[in-house]
C-alpha positions in Angstrom: -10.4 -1.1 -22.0 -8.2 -1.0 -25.0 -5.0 0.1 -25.3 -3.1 1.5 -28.2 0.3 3.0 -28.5 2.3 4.7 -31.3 6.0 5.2 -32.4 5.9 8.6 -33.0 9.2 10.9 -34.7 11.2 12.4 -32.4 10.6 16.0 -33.5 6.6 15.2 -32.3 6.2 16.1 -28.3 4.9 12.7 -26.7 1.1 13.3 -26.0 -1.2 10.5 -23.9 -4.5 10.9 -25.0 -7.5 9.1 -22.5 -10.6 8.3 -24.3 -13.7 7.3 -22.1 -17.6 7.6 -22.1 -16.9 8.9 -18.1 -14.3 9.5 -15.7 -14.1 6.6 -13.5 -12.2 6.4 -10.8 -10.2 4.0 -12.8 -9.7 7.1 -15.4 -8.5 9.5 -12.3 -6.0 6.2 -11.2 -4.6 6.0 -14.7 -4.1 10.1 -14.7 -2.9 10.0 -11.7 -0.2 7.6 -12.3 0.8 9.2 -15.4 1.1 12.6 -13.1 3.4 11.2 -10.8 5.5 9.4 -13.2 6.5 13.4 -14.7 7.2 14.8 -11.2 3.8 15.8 -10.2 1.3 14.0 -7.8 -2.9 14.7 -7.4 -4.5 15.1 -4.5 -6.9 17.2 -2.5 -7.3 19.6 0.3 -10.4 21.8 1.7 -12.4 19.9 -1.4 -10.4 21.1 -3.7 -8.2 18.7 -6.1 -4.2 19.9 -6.8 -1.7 19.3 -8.7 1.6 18.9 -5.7 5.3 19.2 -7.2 6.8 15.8 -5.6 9.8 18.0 -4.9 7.9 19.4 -2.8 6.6 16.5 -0.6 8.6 16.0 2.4 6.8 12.6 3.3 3.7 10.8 2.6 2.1 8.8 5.3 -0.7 6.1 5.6 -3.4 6.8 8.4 -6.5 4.8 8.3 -6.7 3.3 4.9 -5.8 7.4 3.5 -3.0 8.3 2.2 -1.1 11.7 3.2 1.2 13.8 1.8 3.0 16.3 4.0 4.4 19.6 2.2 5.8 22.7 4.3 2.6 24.3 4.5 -0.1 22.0 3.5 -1.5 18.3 3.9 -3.1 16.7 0.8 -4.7 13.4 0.4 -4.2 10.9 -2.4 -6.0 8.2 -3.8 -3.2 6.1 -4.5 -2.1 3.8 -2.4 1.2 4.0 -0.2 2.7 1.2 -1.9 1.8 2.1 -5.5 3.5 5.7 -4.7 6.7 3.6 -3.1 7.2 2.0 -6.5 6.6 5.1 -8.9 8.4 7.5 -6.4 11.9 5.4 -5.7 13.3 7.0 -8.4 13.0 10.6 -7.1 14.8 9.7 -3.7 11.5 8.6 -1.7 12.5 5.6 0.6 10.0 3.7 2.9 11.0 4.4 6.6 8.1 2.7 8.6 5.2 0.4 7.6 3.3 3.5 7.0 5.4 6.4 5.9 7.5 7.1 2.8 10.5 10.0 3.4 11.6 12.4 1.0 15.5 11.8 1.1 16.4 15.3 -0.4 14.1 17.4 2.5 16.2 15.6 5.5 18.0 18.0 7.4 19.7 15.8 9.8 19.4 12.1 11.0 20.2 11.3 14.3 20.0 8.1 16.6 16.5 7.5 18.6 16.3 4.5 20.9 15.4 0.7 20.3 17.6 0.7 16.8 15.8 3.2 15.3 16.9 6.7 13.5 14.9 10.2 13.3 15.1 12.3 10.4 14.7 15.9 11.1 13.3 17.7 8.4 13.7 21.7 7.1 10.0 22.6 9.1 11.9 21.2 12.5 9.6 17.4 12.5 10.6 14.3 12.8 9.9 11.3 11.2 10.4 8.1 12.5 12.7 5.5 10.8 12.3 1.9 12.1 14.9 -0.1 12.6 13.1 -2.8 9.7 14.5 0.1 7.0 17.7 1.3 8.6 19.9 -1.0 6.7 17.8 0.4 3.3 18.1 3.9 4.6 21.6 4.0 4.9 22.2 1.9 1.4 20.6 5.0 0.3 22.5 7.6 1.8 26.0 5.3 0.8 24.3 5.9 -2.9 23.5 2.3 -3.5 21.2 0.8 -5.6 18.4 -1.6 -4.3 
């Protein structure tokens, strides 16, 4: 696959423009990407594919080689992997809590202490997630306001 980019004038919107005899799942990946780099991540639900807000994730999670994203009223699934979403996603306050789960800093309601080390985040819906005591040290980096 080629690629081509163009300095355009500022006074032109920026526009990404995806040529292809199909759409691959390489295609949806690439789109995908591009989506969650402006705020907005694809997924699906009841067959259906959506565009989620990812202000309006309050964590994703890995289960069996599927990745998860929880909202307040909804589960989605994504095609992208957990690690891939980590990367594009710790800009917008996502930090990675547990081997398997990512946590939307700005939906915590409260942290509190849990036993062996380890923290619970409650969030606005009244779950938990589970912080392991691995990230602890990242988490509260995080919540000090400093940079990785």
């Amino acid at each position: 696959m080629r690629t081509k980019v163009t300095i355009i004038d500022r006074s032109n919107p920026e526009l990404l423009e995806i040529q292809c005899h199909q759409i691959s799942d390489e295609v949806r990946e690439i789109v995908a990407f591009v989506k969650s780099r402006q705020g907005q991540l694809t997924a699906t639900a009841d067959e259906r594919q959506y565009e989620v807000a990812v202000t309006d994730i309050f964590y994703i999670e890995a289960v069996d080689n599927k990745v998860f994203l929880y909202t307040k009223n909804k589960v989605y699934e994504t095609r992208q992997r957990l690690y891939e979403l980590e990367e594009v996603l710790r800009e917008k306050h996502f930090l990675r809590v547990s081997k398997s789960t990512l946590l939307n800093l700005m939906k915590v309601s409260s942290i509190k202490p849990a036993l062996n080390s380890r923290f619970t985040a409650v969030l606005p819906s009244g779950e938990q997630v589970v912080i392991t005591r691995k990230y602890v040290p990242e988490l509260k980096k995080a919540l000090k306001g400093e940079t990785t």
